[in-house]
Backbone as JSON Lines, residues from 0, in Angstrom:
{"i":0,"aa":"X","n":[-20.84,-24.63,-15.4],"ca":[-19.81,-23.64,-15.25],"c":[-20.37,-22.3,-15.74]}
{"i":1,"aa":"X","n":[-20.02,-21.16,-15.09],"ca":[-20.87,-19.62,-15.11],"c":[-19.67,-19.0,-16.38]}
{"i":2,"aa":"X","n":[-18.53,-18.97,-15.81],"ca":[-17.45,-18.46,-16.72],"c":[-15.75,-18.71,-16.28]}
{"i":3,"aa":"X","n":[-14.75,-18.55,-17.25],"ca":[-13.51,-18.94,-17.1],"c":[-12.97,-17.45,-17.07]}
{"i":4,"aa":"X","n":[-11.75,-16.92,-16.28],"ca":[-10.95,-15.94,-15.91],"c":[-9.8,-16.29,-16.34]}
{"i":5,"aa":"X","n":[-9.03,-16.04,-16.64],"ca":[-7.25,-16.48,-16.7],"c":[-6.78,-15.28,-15.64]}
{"i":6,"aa":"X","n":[-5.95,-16.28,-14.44],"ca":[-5.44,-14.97,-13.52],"c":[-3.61,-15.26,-13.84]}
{"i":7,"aa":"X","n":[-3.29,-14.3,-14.11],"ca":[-1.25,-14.27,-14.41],"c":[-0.84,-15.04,-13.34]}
{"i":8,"aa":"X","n":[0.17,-15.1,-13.35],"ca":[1.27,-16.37,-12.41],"c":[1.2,-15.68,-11.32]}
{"i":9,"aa":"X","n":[1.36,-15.7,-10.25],"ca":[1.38,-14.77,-8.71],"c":[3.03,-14.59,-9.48]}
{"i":10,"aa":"X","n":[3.84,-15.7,-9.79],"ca":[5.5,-15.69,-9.38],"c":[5.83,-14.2,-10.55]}
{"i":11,"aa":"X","n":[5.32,-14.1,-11.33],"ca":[5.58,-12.79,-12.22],"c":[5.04,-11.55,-11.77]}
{"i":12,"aa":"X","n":[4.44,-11.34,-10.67],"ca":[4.59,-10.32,-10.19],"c":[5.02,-9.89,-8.69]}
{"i":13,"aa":"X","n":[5.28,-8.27,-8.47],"ca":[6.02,-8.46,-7.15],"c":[4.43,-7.33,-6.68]}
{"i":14,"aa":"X","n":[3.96,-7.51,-5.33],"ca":[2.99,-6.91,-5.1],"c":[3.61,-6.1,-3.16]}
{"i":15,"aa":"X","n":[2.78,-4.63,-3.01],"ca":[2.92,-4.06,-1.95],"c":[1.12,-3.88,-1.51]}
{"i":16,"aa":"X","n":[1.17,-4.18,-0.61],"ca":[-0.13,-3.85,0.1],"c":[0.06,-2.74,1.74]}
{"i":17,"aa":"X","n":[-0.87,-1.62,1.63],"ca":[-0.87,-1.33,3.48],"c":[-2.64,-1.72,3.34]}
{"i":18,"aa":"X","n":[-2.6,-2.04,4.56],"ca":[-4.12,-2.36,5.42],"c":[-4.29,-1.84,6.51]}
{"i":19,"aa":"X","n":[-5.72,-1.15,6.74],"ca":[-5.54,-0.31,7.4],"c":[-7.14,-0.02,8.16]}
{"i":20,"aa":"X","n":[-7.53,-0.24,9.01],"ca":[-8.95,-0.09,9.65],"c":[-9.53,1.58,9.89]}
{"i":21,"aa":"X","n":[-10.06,1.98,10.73],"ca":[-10.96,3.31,10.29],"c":[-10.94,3.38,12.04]}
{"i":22,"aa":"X","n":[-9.95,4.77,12.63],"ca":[-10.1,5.82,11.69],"c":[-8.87,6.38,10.87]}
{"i":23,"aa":"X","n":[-7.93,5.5,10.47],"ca":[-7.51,5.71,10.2],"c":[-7.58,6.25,8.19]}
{"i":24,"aa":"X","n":[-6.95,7.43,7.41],"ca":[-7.39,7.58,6.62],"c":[-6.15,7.93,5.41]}
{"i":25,"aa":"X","n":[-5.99,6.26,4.64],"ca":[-4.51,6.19,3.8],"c":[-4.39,6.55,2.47]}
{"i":26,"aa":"X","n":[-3.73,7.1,1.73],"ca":[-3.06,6.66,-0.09],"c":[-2.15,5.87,0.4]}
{"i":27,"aa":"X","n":[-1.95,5.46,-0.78],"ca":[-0.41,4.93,-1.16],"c":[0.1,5.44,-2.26]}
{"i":28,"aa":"X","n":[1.45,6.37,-2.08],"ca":[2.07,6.71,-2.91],"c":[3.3,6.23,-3.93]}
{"i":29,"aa":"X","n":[2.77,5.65,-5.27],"ca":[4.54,5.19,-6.02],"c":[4.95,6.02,-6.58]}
{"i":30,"aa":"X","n":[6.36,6.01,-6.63],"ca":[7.11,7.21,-7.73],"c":[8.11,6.33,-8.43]}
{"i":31,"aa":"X","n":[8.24,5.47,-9.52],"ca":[8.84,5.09,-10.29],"c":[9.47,5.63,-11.74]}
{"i":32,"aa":"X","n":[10.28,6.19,-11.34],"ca":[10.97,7.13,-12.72],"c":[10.21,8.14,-12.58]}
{"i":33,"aa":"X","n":[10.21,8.92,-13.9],"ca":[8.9,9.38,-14.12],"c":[7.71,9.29,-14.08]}
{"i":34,"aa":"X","n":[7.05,8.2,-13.73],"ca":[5.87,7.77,-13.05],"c":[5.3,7.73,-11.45]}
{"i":35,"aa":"X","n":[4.1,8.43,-11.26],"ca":[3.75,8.74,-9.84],"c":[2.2,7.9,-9.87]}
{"i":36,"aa":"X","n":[2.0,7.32,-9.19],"ca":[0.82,6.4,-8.85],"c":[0.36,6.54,-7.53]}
{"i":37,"aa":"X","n":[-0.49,7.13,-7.63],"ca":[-1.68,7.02,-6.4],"c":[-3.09,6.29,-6.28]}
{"i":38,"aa":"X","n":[-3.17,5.36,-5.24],"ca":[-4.36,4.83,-4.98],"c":[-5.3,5.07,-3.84]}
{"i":39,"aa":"X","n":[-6.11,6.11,-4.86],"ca":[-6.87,7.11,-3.37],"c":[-8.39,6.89,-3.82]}
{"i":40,"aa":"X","n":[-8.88,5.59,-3.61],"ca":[-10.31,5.36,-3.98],"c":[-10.61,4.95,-5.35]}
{"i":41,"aa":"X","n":[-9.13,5.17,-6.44],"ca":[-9.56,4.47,-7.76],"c":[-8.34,4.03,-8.46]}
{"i":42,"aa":"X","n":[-8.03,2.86,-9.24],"ca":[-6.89,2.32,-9.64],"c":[-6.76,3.28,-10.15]}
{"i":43,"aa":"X","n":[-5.34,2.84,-10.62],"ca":[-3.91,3.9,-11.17],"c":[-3.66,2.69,-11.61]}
{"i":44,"aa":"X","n":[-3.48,2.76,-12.94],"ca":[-2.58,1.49,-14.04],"c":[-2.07,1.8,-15.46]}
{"i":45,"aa":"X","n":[-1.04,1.83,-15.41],"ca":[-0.45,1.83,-16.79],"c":[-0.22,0.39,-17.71]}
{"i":46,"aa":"X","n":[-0.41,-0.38,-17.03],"ca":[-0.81,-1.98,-17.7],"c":[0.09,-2.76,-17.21]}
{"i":47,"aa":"X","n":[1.77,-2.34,-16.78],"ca":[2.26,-3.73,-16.01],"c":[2.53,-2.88,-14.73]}
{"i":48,"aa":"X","n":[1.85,-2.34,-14.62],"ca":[2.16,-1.49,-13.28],"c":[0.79,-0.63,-12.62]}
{"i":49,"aa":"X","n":[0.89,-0.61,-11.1],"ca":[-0.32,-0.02,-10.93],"c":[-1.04,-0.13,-9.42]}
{"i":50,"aa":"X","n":[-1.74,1.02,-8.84],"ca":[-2.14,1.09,-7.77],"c":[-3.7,0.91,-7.69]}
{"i":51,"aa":"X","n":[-4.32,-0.05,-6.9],"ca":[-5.04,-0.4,-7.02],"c":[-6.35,0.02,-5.53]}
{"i":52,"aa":"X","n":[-7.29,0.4,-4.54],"ca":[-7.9,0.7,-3.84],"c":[-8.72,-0.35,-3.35]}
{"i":53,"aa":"X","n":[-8.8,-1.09,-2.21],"ca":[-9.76,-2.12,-2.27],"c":[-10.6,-1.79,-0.85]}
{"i":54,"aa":"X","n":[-11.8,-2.21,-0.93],"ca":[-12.54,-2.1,0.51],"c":[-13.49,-1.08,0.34]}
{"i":55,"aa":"X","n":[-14.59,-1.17,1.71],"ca":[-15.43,0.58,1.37],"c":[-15.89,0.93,2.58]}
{"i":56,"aa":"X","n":[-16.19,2.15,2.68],"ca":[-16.25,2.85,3.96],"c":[-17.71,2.52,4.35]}
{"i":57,"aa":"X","n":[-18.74,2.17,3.53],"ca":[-20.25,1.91,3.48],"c":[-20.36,0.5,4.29]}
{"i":58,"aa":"X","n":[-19.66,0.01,4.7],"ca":[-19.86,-1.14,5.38],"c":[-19.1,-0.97,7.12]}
{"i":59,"aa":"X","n":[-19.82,-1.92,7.76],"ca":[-19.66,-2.21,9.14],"c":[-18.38,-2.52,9.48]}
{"i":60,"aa":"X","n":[-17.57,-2.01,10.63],"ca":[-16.04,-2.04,10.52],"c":[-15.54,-2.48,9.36]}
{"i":61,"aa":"X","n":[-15.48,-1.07,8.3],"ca":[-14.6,-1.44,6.82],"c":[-12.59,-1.9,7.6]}
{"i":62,"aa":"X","n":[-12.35,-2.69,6.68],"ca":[-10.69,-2.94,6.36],"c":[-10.54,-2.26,4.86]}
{"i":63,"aa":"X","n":[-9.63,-1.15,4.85],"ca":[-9.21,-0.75,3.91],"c":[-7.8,-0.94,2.94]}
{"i":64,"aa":"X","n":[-7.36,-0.95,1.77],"ca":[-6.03,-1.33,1.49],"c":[-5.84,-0.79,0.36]}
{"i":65,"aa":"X","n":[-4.78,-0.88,0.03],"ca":[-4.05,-0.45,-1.5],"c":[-3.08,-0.96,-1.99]}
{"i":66,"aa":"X","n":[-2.97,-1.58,-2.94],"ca":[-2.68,-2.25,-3.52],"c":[-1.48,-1.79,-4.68]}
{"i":67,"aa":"X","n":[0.1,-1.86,-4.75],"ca":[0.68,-1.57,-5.97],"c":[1.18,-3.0,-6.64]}
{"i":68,"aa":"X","n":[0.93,-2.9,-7.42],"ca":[1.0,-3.92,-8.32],"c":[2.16,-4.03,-9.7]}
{"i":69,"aa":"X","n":[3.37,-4.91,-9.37],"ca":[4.15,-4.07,-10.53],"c":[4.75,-5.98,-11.18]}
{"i":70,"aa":"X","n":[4.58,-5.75,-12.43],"ca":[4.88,-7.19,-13.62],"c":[7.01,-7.19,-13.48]}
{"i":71,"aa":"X","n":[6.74,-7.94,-12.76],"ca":[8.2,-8.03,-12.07],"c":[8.42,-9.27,-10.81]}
{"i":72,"aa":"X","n":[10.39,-9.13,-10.6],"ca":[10.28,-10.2,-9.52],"c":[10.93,-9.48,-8.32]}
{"i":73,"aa":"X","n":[10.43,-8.25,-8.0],"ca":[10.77,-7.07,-7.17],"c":[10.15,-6.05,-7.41]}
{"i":74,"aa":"X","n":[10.14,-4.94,-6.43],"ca":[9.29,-3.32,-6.66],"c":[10.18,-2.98,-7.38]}
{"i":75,"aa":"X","n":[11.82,-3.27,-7.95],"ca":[12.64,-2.5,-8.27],"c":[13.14,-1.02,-7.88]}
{"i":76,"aa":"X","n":[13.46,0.1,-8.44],"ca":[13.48,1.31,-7.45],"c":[12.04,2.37,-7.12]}
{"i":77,"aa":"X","n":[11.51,1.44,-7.53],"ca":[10.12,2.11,-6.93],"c":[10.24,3.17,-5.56]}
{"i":78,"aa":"X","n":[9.77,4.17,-5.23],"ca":[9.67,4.9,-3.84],"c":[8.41,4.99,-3.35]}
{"i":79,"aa":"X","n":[8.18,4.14,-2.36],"ca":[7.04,3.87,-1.74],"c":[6.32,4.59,-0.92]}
{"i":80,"aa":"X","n":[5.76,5.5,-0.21],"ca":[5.08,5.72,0.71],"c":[4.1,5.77,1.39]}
{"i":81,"aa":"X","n":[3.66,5.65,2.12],"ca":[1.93,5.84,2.79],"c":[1.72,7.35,2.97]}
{"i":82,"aa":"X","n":[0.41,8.11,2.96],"ca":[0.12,9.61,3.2],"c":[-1.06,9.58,4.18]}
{"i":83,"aa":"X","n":[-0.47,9.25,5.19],"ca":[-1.63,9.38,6.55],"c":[-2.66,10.9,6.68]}
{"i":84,"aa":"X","n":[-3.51,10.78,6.12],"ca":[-4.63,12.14,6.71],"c":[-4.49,12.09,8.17]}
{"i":85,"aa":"X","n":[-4.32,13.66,8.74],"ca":[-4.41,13.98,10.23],"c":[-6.01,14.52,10.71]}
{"i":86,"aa":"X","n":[-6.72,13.4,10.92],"ca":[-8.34,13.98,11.06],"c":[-8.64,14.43,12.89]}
{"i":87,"aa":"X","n":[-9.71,14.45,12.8],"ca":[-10.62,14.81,14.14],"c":[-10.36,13.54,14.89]}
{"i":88,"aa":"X","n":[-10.79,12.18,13.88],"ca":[-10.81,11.18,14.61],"c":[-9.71,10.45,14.91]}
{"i":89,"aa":"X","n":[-8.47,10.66,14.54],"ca":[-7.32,10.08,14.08],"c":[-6.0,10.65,14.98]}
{"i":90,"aa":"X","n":[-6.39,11.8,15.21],"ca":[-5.27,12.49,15.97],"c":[-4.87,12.66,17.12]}
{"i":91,"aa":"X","n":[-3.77,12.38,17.37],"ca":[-3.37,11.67,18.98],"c":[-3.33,10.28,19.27]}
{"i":92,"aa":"X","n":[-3.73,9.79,18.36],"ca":[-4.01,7.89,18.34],"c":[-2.77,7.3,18.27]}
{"i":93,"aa":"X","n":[-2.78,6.0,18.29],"ca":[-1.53,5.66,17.7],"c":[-2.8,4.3,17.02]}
{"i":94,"aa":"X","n":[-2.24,4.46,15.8],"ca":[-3.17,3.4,14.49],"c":[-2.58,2.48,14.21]}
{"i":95,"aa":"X","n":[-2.91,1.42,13.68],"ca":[-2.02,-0.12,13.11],"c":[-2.36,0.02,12.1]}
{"i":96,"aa":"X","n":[-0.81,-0.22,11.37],"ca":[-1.23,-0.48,9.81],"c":[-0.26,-1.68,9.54]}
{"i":97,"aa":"X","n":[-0.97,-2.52,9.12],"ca":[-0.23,-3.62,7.8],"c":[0.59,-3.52,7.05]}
{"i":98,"aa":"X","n":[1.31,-3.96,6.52],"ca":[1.92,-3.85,4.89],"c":[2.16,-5.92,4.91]}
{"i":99,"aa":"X","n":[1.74,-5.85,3.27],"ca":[2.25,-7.1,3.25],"c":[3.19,-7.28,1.85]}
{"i":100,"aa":"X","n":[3.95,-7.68,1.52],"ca":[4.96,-7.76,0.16],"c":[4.77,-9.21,-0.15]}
{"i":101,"aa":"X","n":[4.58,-8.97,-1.5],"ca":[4.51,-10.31,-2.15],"c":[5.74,-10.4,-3.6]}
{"i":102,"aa":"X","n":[6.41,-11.33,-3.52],"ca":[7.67,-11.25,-4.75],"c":[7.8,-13.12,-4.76]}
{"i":103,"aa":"X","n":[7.82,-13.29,-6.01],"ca":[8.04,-14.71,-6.42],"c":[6.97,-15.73,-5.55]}
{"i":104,"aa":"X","n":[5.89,-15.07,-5.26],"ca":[4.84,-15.87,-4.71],"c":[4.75,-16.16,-3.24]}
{"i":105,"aa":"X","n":[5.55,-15.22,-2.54],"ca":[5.95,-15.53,-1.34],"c":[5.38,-14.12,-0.88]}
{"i":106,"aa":"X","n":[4.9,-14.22,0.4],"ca":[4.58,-13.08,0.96],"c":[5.14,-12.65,2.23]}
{"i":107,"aa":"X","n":[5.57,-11.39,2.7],"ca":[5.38,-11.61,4.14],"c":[4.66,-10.17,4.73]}
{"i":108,"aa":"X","n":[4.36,-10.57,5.75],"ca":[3.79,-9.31,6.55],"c":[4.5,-8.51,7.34]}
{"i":109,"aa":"X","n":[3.63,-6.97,8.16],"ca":[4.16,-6.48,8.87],"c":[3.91,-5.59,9.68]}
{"i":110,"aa":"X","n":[3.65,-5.63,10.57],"ca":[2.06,-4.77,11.38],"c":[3.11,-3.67,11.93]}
{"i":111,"aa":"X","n":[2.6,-2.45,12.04],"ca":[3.14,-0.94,12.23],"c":[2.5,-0.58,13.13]}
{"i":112,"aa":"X","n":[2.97,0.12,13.99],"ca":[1.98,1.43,14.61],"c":[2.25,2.27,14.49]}
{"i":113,"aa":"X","n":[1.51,3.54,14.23],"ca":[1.51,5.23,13.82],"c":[1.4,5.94,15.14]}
{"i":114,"aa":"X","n":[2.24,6.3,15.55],"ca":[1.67,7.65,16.43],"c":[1.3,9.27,15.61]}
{"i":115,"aa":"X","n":[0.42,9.01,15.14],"ca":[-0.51,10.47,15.03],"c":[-0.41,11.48,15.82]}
{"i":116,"aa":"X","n":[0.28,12.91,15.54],"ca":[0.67,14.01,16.1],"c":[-0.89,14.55,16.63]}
{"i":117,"aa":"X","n":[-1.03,15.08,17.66],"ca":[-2.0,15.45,18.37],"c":[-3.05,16.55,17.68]}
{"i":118,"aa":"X","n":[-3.91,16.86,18.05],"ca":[-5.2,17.43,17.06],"c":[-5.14,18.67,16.86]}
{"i":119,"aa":"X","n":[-4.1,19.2,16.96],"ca":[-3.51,21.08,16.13],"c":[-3.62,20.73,14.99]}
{"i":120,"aa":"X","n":[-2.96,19.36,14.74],"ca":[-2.44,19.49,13.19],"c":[-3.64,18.66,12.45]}
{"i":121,"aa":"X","n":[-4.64,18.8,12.65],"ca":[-5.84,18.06,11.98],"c":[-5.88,18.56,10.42]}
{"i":122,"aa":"X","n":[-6.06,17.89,9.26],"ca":[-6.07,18.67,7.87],"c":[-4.87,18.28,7.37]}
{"i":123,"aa":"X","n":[-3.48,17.96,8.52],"ca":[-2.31,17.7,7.68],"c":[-1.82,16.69,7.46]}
{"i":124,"aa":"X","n":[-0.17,16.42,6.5],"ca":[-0.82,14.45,6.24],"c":[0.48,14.75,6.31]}
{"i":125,"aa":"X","n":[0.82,13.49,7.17],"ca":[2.32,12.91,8.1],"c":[2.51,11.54,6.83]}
{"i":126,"aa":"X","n":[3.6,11.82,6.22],"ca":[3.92,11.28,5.05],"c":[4.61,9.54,5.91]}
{"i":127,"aa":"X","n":[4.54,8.64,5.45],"ca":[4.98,7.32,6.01],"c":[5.85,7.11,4.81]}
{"i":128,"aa":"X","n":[7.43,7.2,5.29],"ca":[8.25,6.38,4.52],"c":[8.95,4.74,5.12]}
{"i":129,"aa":"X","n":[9.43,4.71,4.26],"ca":[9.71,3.28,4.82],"c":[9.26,2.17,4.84]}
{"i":130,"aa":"X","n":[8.26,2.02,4.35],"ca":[7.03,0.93,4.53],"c":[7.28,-0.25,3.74]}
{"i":131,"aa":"X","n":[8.15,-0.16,2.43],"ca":[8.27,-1.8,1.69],"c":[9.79,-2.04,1.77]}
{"i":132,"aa":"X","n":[9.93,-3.38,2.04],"ca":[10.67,-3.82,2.13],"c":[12.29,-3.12,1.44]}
{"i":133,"aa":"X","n":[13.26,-3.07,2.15],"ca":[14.48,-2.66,1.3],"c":[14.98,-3.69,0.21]}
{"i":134,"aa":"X","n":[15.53,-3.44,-1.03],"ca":[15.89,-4.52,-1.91],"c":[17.01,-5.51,-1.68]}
{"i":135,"aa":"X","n":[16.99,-6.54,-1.71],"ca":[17.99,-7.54,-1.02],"c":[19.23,-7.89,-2.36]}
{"i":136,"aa":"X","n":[20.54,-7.44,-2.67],"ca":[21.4,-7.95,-3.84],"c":[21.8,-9.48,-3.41]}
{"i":137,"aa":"X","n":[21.73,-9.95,-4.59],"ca":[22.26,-11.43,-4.29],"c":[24.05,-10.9,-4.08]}
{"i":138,"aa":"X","n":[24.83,-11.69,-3.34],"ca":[26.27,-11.77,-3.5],"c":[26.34,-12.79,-4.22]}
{"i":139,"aa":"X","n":[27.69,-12.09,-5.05],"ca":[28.42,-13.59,-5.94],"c":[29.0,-14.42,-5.24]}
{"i":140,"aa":"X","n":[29.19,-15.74,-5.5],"ca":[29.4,-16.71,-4.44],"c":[30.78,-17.0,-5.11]}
C-alpha cells in the first residue's frame, strides 16, 4: 500500500458542476451572503465551501469544469451563475454546456446549449443564469 486518503461522505455534501469543451471559455460564479466565489483557473475555498477549476487547456481536446462545492444537503440560497467569454472563436456558435448537481449522493445531469451573440460583441461576457437546479420545499403531509 503507497498511502491512505480519508474522502468525506459524498451524502454531506451538495455539489454544482458546468462542463464545458473549447471553444468555449467559462467561470462559475457563487454569491452566498456575503460571500462571492469564483472558479477561474484556481480554487476559491473558505473550508466548507468552495469553487474549485478542473481540466487544462495544454492537452488534446481539453474538457473543462468547475466545480462548487458546499458542506450541506443543498446549495441552499446560493446564486449561481456561469460567465461565458464572447471570443473570436466562440461567437455566433451555439456551445454545449453540462451542469451536473449532486445532493445526498445523487446526481443528475443536464446538457444546455448557448447561442453566442455574433462576433461585434467579442471581449464581452453573456452572464448564464439559471443553471442549478431550483430548491425543492418538502410539503407537510
Amino acid at each position: 500500500m503507497l498511502g491512505k486518503i480519508a474522502v468525506p461522505d459524498v451524502s454531506a455534501y451538495s455539489r454544482f458542476a458546468i462542463v464545458w469543451e473549447l471553444p468555449a471559455d467559462l467561470d462559475l460564479r457563487v454569491t452566498d451572503g456575503t460571500k462571492v466565489l469564483v472558479g477561474s483557473g484556481t480554487s476559491a475555498s473558505d473550508g466548507d465551501q468552495g469553487v474549485i477549476a478542473l481540466g487544462s487547456t495544454a492537452v488534446q481536446s481539453p474538457v473543462l469544469a468547475r466545480v462548487y462545492s458546499v458542506r450541506s444537503q443543498t446549495l441552499g440560497d446560493a446564486d449561481i451563475t456561469g460567465e461565458l467569454r464572447i471570443t473570436p472563436a466562440s461567437c455566433g456558435r451555439t456551445l454545449r454546456v453540462d451542469t451536473v448537481y449532486s445532493s445526498r449522493g445523487i446526481a443528475t445531469t443536464a446538457d444546455q446549449a448557448i447561442r453566442v451573440p455574433l462576433c461585434g460583441t467579442a471581449g464581452d461576457i453573456l452572464v448564464l443564469k439559471n443553471l442549478a437546479p431550483a430548491p425543492k420545499l418538502a410539503a407537510p403531509k
